[in-house]
N, C-alpha and C positions, 0 to 999 in steps of 0.2 A: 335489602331494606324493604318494608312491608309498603304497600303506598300511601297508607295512614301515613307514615311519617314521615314521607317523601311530603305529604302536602303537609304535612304541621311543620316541615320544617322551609317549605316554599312559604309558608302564609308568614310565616315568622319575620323571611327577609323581605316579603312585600308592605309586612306592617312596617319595615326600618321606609322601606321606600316611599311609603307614603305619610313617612310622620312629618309636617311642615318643621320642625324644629333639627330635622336631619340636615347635613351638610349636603350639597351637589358629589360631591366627593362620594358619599357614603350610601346617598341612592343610588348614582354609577355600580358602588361596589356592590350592594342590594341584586341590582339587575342583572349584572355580571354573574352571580352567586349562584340566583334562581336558575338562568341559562346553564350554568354547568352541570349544578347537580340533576335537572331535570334530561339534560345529553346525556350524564352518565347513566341517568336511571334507564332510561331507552335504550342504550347502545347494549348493558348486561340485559334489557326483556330481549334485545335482536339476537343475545348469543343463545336466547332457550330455544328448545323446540316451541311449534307455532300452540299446541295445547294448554302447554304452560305460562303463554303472556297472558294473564288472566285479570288485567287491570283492566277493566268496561272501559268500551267509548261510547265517548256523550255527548250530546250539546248545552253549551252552556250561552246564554243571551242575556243580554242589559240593551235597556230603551236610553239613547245616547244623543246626540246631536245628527242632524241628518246632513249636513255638511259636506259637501265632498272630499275634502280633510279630513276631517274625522274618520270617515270609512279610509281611505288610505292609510291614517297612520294606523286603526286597528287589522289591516293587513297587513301592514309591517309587524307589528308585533305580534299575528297570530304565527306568520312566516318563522319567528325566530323560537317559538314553542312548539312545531311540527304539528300545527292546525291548519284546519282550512277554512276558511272569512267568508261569509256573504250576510247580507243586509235584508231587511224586509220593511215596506211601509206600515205605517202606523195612522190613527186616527188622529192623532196631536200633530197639529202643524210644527216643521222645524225636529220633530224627532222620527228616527228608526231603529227598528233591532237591528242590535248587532250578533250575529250570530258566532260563537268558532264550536267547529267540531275539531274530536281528538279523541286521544286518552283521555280520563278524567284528571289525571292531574298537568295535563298538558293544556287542557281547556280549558279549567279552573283558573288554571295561572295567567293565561290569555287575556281571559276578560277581568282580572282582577287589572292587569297593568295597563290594558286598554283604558279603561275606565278610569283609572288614576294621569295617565299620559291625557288624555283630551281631557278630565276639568281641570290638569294643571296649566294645559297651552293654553284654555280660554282664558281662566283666571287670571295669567301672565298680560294678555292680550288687553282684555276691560280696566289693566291697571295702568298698561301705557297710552290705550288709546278709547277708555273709558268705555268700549264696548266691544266685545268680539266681532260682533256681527258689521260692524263700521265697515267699508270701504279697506281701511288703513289697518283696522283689526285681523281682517279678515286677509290679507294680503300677508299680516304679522302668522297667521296660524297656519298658514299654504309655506311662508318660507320654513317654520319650525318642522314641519312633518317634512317637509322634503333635508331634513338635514338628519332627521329619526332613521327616514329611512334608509338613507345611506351607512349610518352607524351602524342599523343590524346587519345591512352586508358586509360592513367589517369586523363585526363581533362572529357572524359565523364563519367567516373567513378564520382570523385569527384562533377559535377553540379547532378547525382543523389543522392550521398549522402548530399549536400549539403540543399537538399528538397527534404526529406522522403516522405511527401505526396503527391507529384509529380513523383515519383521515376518511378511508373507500366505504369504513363502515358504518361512519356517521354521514357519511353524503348518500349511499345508499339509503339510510332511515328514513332522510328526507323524502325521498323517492316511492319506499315501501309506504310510511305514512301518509302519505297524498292519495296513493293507491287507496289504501283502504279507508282513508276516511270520504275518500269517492263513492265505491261501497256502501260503508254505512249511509250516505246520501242518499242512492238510490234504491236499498231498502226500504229507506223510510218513504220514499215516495216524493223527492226533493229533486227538480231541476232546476240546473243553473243554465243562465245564459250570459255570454257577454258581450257587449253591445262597442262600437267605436268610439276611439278616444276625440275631444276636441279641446282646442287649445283654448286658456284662458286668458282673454286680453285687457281685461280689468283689473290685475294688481296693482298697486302702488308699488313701486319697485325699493322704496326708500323702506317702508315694512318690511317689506321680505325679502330683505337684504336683513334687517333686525334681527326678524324671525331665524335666519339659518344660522346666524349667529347665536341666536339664545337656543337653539336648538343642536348648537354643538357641546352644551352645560349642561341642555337637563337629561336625568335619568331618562336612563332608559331604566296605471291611472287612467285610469283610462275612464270615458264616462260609459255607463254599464248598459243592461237594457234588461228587462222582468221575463219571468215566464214562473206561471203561479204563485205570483208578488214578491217573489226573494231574487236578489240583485248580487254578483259579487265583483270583486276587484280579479286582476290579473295583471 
């Protein structure tokens, strides 16, 4: 399959996934979909020779919420598209890029669900507690991403047990794609740094307790440190 239609047919299930009128059910299956066909498409470019995977890596970026959530949850789901996440300041207070490198259709798909995953948690958030940004809101969107992110370690879990004989070859990808979208990083003249975690002792616990609940329904850390104003998770 050409990658043209590897992404017309990724943008197809991101549009079910992000249609408000979709079941929870049906964005789950959306995400699920994307994830497959996008490992299968990877795992047949790992069986070419290295000449022949001729699908460009790119970076693809959206100006987001600058949130420490937000970056977590778009590392979650750069992780489960075999990207690599880092962040860059902006002049807009409250916003950052988000950056993921990759394949192109591995990129594409990244920040299409990043971006659809954070304004769905805020929006979730400003309706229970009339503001994301609230104390209680914001406690709501720290428990939601920590329940995202545990989901993508069992959705990559499960497509390798779901095909054992595939299993070394898609854990390898993981591996090889990190590699070189490291590479491509330092081509372009990109360092990352990462700076020490600390603990956050101002949630509302009664939120995010909420949050990882309403974050075990919807579709599918440390704190960082800069070097040439781009930031990433790990």
């Amino acid at each position: 399959m050409s990658v043209e239609k590897v992404l017309d047919r990724v943008k197809k299930m991101l549009a079910l996934g992000n249609n408000e009128g979709a079941t929870e059910a049906e964005r789950e299956t959306a995400l699920r979909m994307a994830y497959n066909l996008l490992a299968k498409h990877n795992l047949s470019l790992a069986d070419m020779p290295a000449e022949e995977s001729i699908e460009a890596r790119e970076q693809q970026e959206v100006i987001l919420s600058a949130d420490k959530w937000a970056r977590s949850l778009a590392h979650a789901v750069a992780k489960l598209f075999f990207c690599k996440y880092f962040y860059g300041r902006t002049n807009t207070s409250g916003k950052d890029i988000h950056y993921f490198v990759g394949r192109q259709s591995n990129a594409m798909t990244a920040r299409y669900m990043a971006e659809y995953l954070i304004k769905a948690v805020k929006r979730e958030a400003s309706k229970r507690y009339s503001s994301a940004t609230s104390p209680q809101g914001r406690s709501f969107c720290v428990g939601t991403t920590d329940s995202v992110r545990r989901r993508v370690d069992v959705m990559v879990t499960e497509q390798t047990e779901s095909a054992p004989g595939t299993a070394l070859v898609l854990i390898n990808l993981h591996k090889s794609e990190t590699i070189e979208n490291d590479k491509w990083l330092a081509l372009a003249g990109t360092t990352l740094k990462t700076g020490k975690a600390r603990a956050d002792n101002s949630l509302r616990y009664g939120a995010f307790r909420e949050g990882r609940e309403y974050g075990n329904t919807v579709s599918l850390n440390r704190q960082v440190g800069a070097t040439n104003g781009h930031k990433q998770l790990t």
